[in-house]
C-alpha positions in Angstrom: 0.5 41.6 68.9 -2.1 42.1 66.2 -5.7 40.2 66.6 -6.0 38.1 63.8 -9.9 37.5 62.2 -10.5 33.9 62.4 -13.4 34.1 59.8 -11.0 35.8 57.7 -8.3 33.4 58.1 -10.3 30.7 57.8 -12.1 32.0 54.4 -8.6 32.7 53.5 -7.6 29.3 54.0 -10.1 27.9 52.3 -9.7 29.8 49.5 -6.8 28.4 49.1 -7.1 25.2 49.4 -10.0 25.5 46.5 -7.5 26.9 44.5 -4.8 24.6 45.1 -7.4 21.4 44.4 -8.3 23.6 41.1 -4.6 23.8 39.7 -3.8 20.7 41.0 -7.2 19.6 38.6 -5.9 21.1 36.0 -2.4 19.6 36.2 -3.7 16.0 36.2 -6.7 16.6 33.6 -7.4 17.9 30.9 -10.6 17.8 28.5 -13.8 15.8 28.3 -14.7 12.3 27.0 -17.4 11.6 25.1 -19.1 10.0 28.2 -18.0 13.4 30.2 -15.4 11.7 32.0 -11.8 13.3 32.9 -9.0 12.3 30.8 -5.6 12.6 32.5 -3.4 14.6 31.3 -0.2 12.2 30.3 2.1 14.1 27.7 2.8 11.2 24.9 6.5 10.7 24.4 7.8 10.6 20.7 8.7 7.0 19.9 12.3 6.6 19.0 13.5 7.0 15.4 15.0 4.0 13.7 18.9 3.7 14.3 18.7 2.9 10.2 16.0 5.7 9.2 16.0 5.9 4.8 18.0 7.7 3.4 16.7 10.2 1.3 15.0 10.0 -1.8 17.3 11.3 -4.1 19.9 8.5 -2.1 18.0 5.7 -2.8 17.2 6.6 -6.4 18.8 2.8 -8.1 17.4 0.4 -5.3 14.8 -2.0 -6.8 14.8 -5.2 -4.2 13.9 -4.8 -0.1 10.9 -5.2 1.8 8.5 -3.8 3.6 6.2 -4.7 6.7 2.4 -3.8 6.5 -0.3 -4.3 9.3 -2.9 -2.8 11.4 -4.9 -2.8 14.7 -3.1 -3.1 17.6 -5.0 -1.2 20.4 -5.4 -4.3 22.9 -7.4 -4.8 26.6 -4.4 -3.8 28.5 -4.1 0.2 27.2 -3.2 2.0 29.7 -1.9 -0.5 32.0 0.4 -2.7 30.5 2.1 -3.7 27.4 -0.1 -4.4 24.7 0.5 -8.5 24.7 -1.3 -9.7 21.8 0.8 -7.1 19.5 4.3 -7.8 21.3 3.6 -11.0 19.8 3.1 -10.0 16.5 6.5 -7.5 17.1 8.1 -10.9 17.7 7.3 -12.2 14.3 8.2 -9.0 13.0 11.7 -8.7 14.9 12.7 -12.2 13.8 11.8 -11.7 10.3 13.6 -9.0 9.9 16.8 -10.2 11.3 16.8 -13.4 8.8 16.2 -10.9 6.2 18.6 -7.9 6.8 22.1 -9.7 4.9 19.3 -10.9 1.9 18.7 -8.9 -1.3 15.4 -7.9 0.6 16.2 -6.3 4.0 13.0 -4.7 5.3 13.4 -1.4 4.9 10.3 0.1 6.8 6.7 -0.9 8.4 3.4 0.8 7.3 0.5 0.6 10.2 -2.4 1.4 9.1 -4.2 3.0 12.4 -5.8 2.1 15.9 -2.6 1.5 18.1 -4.7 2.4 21.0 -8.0 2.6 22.1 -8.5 6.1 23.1 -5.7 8.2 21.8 -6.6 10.9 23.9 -4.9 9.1 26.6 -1.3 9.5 26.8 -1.2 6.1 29.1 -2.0 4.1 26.1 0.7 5.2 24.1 3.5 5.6 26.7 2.2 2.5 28.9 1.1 0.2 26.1 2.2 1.0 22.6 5.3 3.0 22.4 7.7 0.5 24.0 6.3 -2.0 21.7 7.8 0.4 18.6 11.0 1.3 20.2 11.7 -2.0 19.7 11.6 -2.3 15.9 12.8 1.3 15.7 16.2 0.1 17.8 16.5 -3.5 18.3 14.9 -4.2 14.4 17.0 -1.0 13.1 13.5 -0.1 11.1 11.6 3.2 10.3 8.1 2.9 11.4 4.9 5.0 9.3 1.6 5.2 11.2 -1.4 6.0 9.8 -4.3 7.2 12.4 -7.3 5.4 12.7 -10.7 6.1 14.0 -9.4 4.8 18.0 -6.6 7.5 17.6 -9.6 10.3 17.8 -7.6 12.9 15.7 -10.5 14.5 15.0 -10.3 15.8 18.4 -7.3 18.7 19.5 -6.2 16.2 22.0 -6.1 13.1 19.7 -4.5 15.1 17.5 -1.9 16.2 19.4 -1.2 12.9 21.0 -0.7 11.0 18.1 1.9 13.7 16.7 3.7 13.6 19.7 4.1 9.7 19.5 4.8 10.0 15.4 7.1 13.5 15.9 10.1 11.7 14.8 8.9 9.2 12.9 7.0 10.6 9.6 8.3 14.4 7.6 8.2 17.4 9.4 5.1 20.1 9.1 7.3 21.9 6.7 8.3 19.0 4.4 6.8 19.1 1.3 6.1 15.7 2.2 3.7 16.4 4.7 0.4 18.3 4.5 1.0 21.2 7.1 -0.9 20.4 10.2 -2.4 17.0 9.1 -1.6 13.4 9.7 -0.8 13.1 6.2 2.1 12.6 4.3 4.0 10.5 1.9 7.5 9.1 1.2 10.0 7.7 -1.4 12.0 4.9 -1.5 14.0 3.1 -4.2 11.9 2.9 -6.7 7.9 3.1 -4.5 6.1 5.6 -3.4 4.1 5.5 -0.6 1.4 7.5 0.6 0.0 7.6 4.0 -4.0 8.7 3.9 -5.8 10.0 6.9 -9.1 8.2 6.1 -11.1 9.6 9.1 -10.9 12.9 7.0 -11.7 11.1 3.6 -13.9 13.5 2.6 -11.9 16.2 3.4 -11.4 18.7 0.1 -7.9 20.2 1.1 -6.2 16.3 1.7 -7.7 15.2 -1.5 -6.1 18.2 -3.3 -2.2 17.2 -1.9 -2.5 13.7 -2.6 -3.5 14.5 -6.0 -0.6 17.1 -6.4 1.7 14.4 -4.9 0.4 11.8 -7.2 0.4 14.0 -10.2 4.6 15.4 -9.2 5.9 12.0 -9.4 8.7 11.0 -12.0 7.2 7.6 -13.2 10.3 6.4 -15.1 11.4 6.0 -11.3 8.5 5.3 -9.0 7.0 2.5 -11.0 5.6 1.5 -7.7 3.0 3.3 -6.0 1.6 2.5 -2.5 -1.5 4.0 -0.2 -1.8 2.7 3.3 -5.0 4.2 5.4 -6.9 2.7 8.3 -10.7 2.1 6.3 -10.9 0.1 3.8 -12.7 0.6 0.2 -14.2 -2.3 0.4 -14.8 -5.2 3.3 -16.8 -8.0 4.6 -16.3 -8.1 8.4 -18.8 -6.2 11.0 -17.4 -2.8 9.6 -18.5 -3.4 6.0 -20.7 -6.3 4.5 -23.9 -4.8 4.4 -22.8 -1.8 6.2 -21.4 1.1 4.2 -19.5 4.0 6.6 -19.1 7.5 5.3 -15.6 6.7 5.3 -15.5 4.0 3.1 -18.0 5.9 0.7 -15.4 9.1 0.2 -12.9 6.7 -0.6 -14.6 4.7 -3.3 -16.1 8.1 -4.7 -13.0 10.4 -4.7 -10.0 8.4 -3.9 -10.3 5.1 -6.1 -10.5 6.8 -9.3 -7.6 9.1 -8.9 -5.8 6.2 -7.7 -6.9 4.3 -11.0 -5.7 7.1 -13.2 -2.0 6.6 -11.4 -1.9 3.1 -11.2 -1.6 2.5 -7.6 -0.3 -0.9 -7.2 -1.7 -1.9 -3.5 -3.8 -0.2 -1.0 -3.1 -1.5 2.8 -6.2 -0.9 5.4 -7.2 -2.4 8.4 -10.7 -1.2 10.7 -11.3 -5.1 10.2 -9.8 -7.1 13.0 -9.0 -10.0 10.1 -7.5 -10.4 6.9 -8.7 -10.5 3.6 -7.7 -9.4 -0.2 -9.8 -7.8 -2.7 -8.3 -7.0 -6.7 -9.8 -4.2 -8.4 -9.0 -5.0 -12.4 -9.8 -2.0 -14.5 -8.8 -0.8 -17.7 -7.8 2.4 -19.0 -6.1 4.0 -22.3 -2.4 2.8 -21.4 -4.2 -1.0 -21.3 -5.6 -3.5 -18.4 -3.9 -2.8 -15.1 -4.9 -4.4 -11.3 -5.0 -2.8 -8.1 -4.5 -4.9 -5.1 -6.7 -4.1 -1.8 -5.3 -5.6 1.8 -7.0 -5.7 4.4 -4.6 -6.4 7.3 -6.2 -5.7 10.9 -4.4 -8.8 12.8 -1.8 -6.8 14.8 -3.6 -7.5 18.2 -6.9 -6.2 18.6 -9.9 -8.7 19.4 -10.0 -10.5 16.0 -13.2 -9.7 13.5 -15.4 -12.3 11.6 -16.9 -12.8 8.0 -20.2 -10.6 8.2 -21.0 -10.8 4.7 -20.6 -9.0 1.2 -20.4 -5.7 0.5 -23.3 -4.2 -1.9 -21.2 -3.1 -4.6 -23.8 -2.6 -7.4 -23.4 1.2 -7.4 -19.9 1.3 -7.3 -19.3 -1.0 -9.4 -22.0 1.2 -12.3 -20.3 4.7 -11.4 -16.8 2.7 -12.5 -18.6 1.1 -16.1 -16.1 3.2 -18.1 -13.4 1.5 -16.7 -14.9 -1.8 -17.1 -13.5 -2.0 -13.4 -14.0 -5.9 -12.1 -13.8 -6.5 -8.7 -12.5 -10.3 -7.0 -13.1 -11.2 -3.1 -9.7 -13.2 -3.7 -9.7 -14.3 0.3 -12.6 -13.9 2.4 -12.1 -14.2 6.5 -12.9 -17.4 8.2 -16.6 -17.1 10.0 -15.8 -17.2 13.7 -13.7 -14.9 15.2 -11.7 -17.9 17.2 -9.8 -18.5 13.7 -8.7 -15.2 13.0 -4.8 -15.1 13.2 -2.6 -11.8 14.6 -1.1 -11.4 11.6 1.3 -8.7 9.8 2.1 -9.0 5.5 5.3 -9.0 4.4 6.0 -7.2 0.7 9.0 -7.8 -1.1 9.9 -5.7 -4.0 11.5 -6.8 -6.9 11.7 -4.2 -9.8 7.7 -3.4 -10.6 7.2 -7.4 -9.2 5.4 -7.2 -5.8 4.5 -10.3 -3.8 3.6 -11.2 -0.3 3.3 -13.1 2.6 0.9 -13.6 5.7 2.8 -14.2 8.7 1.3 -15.6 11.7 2.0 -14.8 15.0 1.3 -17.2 18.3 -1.3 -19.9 16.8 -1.8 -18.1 13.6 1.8 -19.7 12.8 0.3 -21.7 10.1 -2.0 -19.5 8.3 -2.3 -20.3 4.8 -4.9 -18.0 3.1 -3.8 -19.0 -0.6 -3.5 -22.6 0.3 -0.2 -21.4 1.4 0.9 -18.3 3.1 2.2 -16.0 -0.2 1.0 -14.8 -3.1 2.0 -12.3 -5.9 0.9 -9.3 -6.1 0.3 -9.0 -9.9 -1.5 -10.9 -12.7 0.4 -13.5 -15.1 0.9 -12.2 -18.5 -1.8 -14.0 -20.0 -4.7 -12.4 -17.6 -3.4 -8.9 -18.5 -2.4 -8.9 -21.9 -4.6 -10.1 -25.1 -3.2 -13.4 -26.5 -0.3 -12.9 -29.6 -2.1 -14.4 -32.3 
């Protein structure tokens, strides 16, 4: 019988079991945080597509009356753990209004989110643990296509965050090789009826090559039929809660520079942001050689996260001169309340009705009752009178 060397056997051994302990490492983590912390390695699971997904755009060429769902800011205390509660609320709201909606002239048609569904979106727990089955729900029980947007939690400017959030949105927004889709970015664009929508990455807002397909997008657009044009992104141009007031981030500085004038020359109708944990409207009048036109900015951050206060007003003095050629006016049309405790969760609810947009803040839990115009709607254009010189 041959003499085995227990020092070799046992190096041998534990060799092994180092290298087992290093795979098995491996196999359950993956990358670094920013506090040098492990991040498990959770694959994200692609949310289910709708059961009613749009059609196509040639398809839906005549429609001029549905709805649409925008909101923003759901990441919520539980990620990781549980489902995120605060938003399932707000999805309640959303699921009922939809079904009292769906046999009316203005069935919603799709929901724009405009960024942080989780807190760290380098964690695949968040979004298979906390958000995704929230989603599922509208994609299958409300029968509606969902658009997300990342935001600054989502961490796309990391390979991870990146890949985790295209994994959740893989059947939800164009493939890489749509011309509807930037190849390899988070953004992309869509037609329906008669609006277009375009979904901006604004973590990347100063990024040269985005700016560029936006621009082509903007500029390929048959007008005679899109007489709607829509841009949801997670920062907003301009804000008053702890994210803007007296605080400008780079962000929100590449979009007032670059993005705000090309979206004067097409006429966007509405812009839809969140970053802010509250609600609040802001109209950009501005006039150009076609005549006086408004642009409609919504800030709608109530879909779960810890709700935001009123910090203050934003310095706009230099934007505000850069834009004297456009005589471009600016109106705080609702400011958030000042303690946090009154912020509702929240979601807006469009309806389209030719090139007529108005809207409505919808509650959820004890934001029920939230009447931001003295009521809860508003419309999403000026009277006749405010745009147009008087008839003599």
């Amino acid at each position: 019988m041959t003499k085995l060397n227990r020092k070799v056997v046992g190096t041998t051994i534990g060799v092994a079991v180092v290298a087992a302990a290093c795979l098995l490492t491996f196999m359950l983590f993956r990358g670094k945080t920013t506090a040098g912390q492990a991040q498990a390695q959770e694959r994200v699971l692609a949310i289910r597509p709708s059961t009613m997904p749009l059609p196509a755009e040639k398809d839906s060429q005549g429609i001029t009356k549905f709805s649409f769902i925008a909101y923003g800011d759901t990441r919520g205390r539980r990620d990781g753990t549980g489902t995120q509660y605060e938003h399932s609320l707000v999805i309640d709201s959303m699921l009922a209004q939809i079904k009292v909606l769906r046999d009316t002239a203005y069935p919603v048609k799709f929901v724009l989110q405009s960024g942080d569904a989780v807190t760290d979106g380098r964690n695949g727990a968040q979004w298979n643990v906390s958000f995704n089955p929230l989603i599922n729900r509208l994609s299958i029980e409300g029968g509606v296509p969902y658009f997300l947007t990342p935001g600054n939690h989502e961490k796309t400017t990391t390979e991870m965050g990146m890949m985790n959030y295209l994994d959740a949105v893989s059947e939800l927004i164009p493939a890489d090789d749509s011309p509807r889709r930037l190849k390899g970015y988070a953004t992309y664009s869509f037609g329906y009826g008669n609006t277009f929508v375009v979904a901006l990455d604004s973590n990347i807002a100063g990024d040269e090559k985005q700016y560029k397909w936006i621009q082509r997008q903007l500029e390929g657009l048959d007008r005679s039929r899109y007489v709607n044009l829509i841009v949801f992104c997670h920062h907003a141009p301009f804000s008053s809660g702890p994210h803007g007031g007296a605080h400008v981030e780079n962000q929100t500085i590449e979009l007032r520079k670059r993005y705000l004038p090309l979206f004067q020359a097409h006429h966007v109708r509405a812009i839809f942001s969140g970053h802010e944990h509250l609600f609040e409207h802001w109209v950009e009048r501005y006039t150009d050689k076609s005549g006086p036109h408004r642009m409609d900015l919504v800030v709608s951050g109530g879909g779960g996260a810890p709700p935001y206060a009123y910090s203050g007003e934003p310095d706009l003095r230099e934007y505000l001169k850069a834009n004297e050629a456009g005589n471009v006016r600016l109106e705080h049309l609702v400011k958030p309340a000042n303690q946090d405790s009154a912020i509702p969760y929240h979601f807006v609810l469009v309806r389209v009705e030719g090139d007529k947009l108005d809207m409505q803040v919808i509650g959820a839990d004890y934001g029920r009752g939230s009447s931001p115009y003295r009521s809860n709607k508003t419309e999403l254009q000026d009277a006749p009178s405010a745009t147009k010189p008087a008839t003599p």
